[in-house]
N, C-alpha and C positions, 0 to 999 in steps of 0.2 A: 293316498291322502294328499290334499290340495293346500299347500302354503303360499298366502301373500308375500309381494314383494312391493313395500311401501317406500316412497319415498322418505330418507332418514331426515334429522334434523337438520338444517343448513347454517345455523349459527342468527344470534342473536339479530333480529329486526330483519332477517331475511324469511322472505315467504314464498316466495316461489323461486323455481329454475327451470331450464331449458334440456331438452332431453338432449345430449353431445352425440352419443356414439352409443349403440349393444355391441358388445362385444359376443354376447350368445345369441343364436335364434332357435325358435320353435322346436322342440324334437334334441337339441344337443344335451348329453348330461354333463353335469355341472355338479361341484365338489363343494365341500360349504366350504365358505368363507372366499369364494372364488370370483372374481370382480365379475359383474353380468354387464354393468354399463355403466354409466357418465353421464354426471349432469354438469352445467353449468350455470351460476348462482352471478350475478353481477360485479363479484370480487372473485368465486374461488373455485375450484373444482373440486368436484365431491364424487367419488368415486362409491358405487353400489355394490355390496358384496353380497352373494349368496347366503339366506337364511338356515340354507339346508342343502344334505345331496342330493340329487334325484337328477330329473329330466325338465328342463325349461317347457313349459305350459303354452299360455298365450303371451304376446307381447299387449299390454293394453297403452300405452302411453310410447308413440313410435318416436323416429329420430324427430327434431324440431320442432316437435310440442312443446307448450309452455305449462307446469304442474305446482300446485301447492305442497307445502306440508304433510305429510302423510298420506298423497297421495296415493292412489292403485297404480304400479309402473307393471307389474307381470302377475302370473303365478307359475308355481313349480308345484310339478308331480314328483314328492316324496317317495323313496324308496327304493324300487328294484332298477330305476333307473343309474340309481347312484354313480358317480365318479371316481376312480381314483383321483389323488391329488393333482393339479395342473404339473407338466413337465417347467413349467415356469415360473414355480415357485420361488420366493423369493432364495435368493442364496444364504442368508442368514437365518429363517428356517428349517431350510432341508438339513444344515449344519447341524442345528438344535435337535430336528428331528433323528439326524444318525446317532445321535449320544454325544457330539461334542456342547461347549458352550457358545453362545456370542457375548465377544467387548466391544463395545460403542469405543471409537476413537473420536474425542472431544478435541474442538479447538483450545489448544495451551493458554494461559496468562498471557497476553498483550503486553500487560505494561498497562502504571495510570495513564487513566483518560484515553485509552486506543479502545476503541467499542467497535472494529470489524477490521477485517485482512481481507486479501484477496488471493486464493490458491493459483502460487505461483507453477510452480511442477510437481506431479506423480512421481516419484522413484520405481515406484513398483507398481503393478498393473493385477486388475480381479484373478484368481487365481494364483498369485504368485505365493510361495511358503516362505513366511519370516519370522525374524529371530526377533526376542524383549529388547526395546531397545533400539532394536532397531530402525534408522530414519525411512519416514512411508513419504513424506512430501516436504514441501517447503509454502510458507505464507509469507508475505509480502504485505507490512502496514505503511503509513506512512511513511516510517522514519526507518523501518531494521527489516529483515529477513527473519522467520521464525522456523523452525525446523521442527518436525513433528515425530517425536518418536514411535513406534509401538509399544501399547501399552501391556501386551502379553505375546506368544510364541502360537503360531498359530498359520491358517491359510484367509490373505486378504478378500473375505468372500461378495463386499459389494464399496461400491464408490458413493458416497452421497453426495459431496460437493467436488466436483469435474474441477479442471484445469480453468482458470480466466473467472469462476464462479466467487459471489462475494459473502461470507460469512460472517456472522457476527461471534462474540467473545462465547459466548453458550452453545454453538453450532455442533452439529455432530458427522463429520469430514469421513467416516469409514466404517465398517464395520469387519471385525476378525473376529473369526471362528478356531479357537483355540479346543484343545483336549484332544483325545482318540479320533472321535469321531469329525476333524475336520474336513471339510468338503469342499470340492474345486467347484469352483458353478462354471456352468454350461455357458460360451461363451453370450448364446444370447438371449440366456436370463439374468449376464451383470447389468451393474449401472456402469459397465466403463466410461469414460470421460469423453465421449464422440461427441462432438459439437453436433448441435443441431441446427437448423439451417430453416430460416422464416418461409423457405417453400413448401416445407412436410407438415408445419404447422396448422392446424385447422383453428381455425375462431371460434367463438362462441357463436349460434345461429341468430343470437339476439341484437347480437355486435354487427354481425354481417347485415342483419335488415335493418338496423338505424343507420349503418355507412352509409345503404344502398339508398334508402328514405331521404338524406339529408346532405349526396353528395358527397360524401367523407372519404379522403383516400386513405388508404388502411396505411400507408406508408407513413404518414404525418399523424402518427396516431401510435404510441408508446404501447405496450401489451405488458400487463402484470399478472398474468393469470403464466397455469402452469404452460414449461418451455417456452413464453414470452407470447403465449398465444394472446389477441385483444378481447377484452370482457368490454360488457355493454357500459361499465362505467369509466372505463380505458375512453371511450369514443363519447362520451359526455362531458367528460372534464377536458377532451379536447376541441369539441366544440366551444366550450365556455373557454376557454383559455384567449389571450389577447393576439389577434395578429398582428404580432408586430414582428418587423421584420429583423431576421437576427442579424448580428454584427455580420462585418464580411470577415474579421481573423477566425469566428467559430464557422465558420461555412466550409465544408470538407472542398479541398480546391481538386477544380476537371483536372484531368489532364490536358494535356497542349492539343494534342492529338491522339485519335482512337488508338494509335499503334503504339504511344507510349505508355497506356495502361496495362500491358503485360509484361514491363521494365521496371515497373511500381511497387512496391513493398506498403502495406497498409500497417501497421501496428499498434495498437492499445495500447497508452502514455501507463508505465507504471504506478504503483501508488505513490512512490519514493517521486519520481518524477511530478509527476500531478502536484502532490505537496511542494516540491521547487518552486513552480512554476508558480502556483498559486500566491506561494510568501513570497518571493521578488515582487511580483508585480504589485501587490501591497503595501512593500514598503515604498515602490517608487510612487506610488497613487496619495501613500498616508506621509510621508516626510518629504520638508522641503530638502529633498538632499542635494548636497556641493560636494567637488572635490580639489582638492589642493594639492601640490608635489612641493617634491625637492627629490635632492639628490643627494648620496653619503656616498662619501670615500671610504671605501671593504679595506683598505689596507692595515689598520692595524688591531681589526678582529680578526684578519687571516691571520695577522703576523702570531698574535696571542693564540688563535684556535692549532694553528700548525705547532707551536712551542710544545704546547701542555697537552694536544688531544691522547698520545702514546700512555702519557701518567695519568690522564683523567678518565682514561679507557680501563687501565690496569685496576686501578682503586676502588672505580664505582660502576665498572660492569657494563658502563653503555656508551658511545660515542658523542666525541662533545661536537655537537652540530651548530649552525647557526641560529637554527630558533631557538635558543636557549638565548642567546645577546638579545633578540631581537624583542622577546618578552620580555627578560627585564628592562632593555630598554625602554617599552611600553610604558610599563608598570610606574617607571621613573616619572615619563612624562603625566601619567595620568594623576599622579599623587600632586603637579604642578596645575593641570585642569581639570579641575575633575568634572565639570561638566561635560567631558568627554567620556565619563565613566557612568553616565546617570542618564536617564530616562523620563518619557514623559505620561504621565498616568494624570488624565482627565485634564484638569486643569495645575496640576500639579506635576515639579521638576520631584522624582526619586533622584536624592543623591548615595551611591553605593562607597561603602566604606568600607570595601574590600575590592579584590578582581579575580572575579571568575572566568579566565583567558579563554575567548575559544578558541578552536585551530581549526579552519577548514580542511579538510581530508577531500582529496577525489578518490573514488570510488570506482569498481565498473559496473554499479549502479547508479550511479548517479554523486553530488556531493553533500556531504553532512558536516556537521560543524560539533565534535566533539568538544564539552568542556571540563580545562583542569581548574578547579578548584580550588581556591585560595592561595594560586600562584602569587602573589603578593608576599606568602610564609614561606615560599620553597625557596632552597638554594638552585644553582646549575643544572647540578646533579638530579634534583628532584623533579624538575623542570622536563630535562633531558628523557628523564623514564618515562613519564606521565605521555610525552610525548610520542616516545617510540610503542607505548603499550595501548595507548588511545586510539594509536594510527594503524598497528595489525588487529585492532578490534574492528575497526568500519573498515578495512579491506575485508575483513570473512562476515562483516553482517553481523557481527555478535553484539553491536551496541545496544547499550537499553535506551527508554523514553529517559531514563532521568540522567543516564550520561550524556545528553544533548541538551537539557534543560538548566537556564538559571544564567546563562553566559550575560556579562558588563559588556564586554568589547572583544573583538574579532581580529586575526590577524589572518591574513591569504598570503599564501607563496605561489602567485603565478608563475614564477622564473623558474620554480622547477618542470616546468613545460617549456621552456625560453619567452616568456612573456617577458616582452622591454617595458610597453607601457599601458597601462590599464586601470580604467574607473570602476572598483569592488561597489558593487552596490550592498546598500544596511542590513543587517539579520535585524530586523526587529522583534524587540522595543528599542533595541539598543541604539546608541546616538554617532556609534563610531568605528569604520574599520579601517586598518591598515595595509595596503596591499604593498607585496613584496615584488621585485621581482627580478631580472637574470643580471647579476653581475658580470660585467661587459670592459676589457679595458677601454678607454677613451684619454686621448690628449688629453690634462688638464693644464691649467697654471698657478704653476704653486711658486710662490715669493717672485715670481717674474720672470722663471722657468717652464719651460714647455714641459712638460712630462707624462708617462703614461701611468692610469692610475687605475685599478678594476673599482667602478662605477656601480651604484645601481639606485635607478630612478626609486622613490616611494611614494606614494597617494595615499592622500587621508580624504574618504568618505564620510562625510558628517551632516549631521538633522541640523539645519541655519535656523530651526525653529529654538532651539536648545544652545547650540554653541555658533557664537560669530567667529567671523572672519579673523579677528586679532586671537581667540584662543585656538582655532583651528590651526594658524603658521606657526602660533607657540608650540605647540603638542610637535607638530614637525619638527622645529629645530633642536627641541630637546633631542628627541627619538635620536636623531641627526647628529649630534654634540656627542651621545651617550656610545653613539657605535664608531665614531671618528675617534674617539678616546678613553677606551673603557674604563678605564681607573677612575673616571667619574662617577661608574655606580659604584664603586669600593666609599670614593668619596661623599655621596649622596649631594653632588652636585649639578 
């Protein structure tokens, strides 16, 4: 018995496509449901599966034909030709098919407003056997590292989104085959995560004769079809696109010479980085930003942190550090300018009538700017925790979007690096940061004596669109006043 093989549906407002690839020819049997060939649609690839088993017929519509809608692509003789099933079934059927189940591993919660990651590492590789619970990978958003557990006990039978691959919040990242019947797939029927390489890729035939037609080098020409292969509307929208010539900092720089390209290291900017890079350079583009110094004499918060830390360790569980002065000191100044605390929305100054402190944390991912939260109502103590628990949260990635979100003003401790002197550029919206940095002794003169005194320069970062010159040195000498003599914040003076 003689069954057609039509061309399926290709999706709304498309009508025709281009014959890619048979994967069968004339005489081979073939299993139903078993892919026979490849079309290409000007956005998508569509894969043809066997109607039935038998033995493949004629081919009527060969490679690089162009075909409608329900086209005639073959026929297949039904029946004694029959196939067993492909040895390269997918791995999450054969699973199903030995008696076990398959579970979809879904990309986790994000966090508001994060609508995709990008699959940073595999832990585990197709084939390997894991426990509930168990971490299969790591994602990478903007702002946090996400860890993906296993959702059931089972054998990880296929990879859906590889390593460097970008996902959105609904994606489906894995697939395990849990129960009895779990199954190891055969190494080269996984999806393992092998990069693919723009030389093994083939085009669309529609793409390659309008390059060929119109000059188009396939290079300067973006591919959105499947493994990044280019579709004939990939090479339309690059034709239409503007020549203009790109900036020279986006232009991947030569090497000096041919022999230093194999000294070279190329690496994909993080997401975590990406987003750095992206907000610095915003704020320097969107605020008129200035920065101001001075300097404080560290001599009598050492003197006070060395007296009390042994009893403020004992009592309240965590060490009394210096950012804890250094916030309230803030805190103090701010409540003196609060333009320093406030923001600029449209044409309008927000002024904040609290302070949501952030602390920038380095990372070995990069830096994020944890914030505590109505630091204004904490004591030392309070201060101190928030601090120490903020700070092993973005060294292991554990931070959320909303622990980084909502921060007034910023404080940086570059000196825990030995940074002497440094211009903190804005976290915007905010109008103001404080950078911190290495306490250094240095001669001073104090009452008309020569003396040494540990030093450490400060910089105040601030929007000149929102705060002048006069409130920006006030905010300093406070700061400045409050650490030279701390009984001033006891005093609120």
């Amino acid at each position: 018995m003689s069954v057609e093989v039509r061309v399926p549906t290709l999706g709304e407002s498309v009508t025709e496509a281009t014959v890619a690839t048979w994967f069968k020819k004339p005489g081979d049997a073939v299993a139903v449901d078993e892919m026979l060939c490849e079309l290409e649609t000007d956005k998508v690839t569509v894969e043809v599966p066997s109607p039935a088993a038998g033995t493949l017929g004629e081919i009527v519509a060969a490679e690089g034909e162009t075909v409608g809608v329900d086209a005639l692509l073959a026929t297949l003789n039904e029946g004694a030709g029959a196939a067993p099933a492909p040895a390269a079934e997918k791995p999450a059927e054969a699973a199903a098919a030995a008696g076990g189940s398959s579970v979809d591993v879904m990309v986790p919660t994000l966090g508001e407003s994060v609508t995709e990651a990008t699959v940073a590492t595999w832990f585990k590789a197709v084939g390997d056997t894991v426990a509930q619970d168990e971490m299969l990978c790591e994602l990478e958003t903007d702002k946090v590292s996400v860890e993906v557990p296993s959702p059931a006990a089972g054998v990880l039978t296929e990879i859906v989104a590889a390593e460097g691959a970008t996902v959105d919040a609904t994606a489906k990242l894995a697939v395990i085959s849990s129960g009895a019947g779990a199954a190891v797939a055969a190494p080269a029927a996984s999806a393992a995560p092998a990069a693919t390489t723009g030389k093994d890729i083939e085009n669309a035939p529609s793409a390659n004769k309008l390059m060929a037609e119109n000059g188009v080098n396939p290079a300067s020409v973006s591919g959105t079809g499947k493994d990044g292969r280019i579709m004939k509307d990939d090479v339309l929208k690059a034709m239409a696109a503007p020549k203009a010539a790109p900036a020279p900092a986006a232009a991947p720089r030569a090497p000096s010479a041919p022999a230093d390209a194999a000294r070279e290291e190329r690496v994909k900017m993080t997401k975590l980085r990406q987003t750095i890079a992206r907000r610095l350079k915003e704020s320097q583009n969107t605020a008129a930003m200035l920065t101001t110094y001075n300097e404080v004499d560290m001599t009598e918060v050492m003197a006070l942190r060395n007296e009390y830390k042994d009893l403020f360790l004992k009592k309240h569980g965590v060490k009394l550090g210096f950012m804890s002065f250094f916030t309230k000191a803030c805190i103090h100044a701010l409540n003196e300018v609060p333009e320093v605390n406030a923001e600029i929305d449209g044409t309008d100054i927000v002024y904040k009538n609290y302070v949501n402190m952030g602390i920038a944390a380095g990372t070995p991912t990069g830096l994020v700017v944890p914030v505590i939260r109505d630091a204004d109502q904490m004591s030392f103590a309070g201060i101190e925790k928030a601090i120490a628990e903020k700070g092993a949260r973005a060294r292991d990635g554990k931070l959320s979007m909303a622990e980084m979100q909502g921060g007034t003003f910023t404080i940086s401790n570059g000196g825990v690096y030995g940074s002497l002197m440094s211009s903190p550029i804005l976290n915007p919206p905010q109008s103001g940061i404080l950078g911190m940095h290495k306490i250094q002794d240095r001669p001073m003169a104090i009452k008309g004596q020569v003396v040494i005194r540990p030093m450490m320069y400060l910089a105040l970062s601030y929007d000149h669109r929102i705060v002048d010159g006069k409130g920006a040195v006030t905010f300093l000498v406070r700061v400045k006043e409050a650490l030279e003599d701390p009984r001033r914040l006891l005093m609120d003076l």
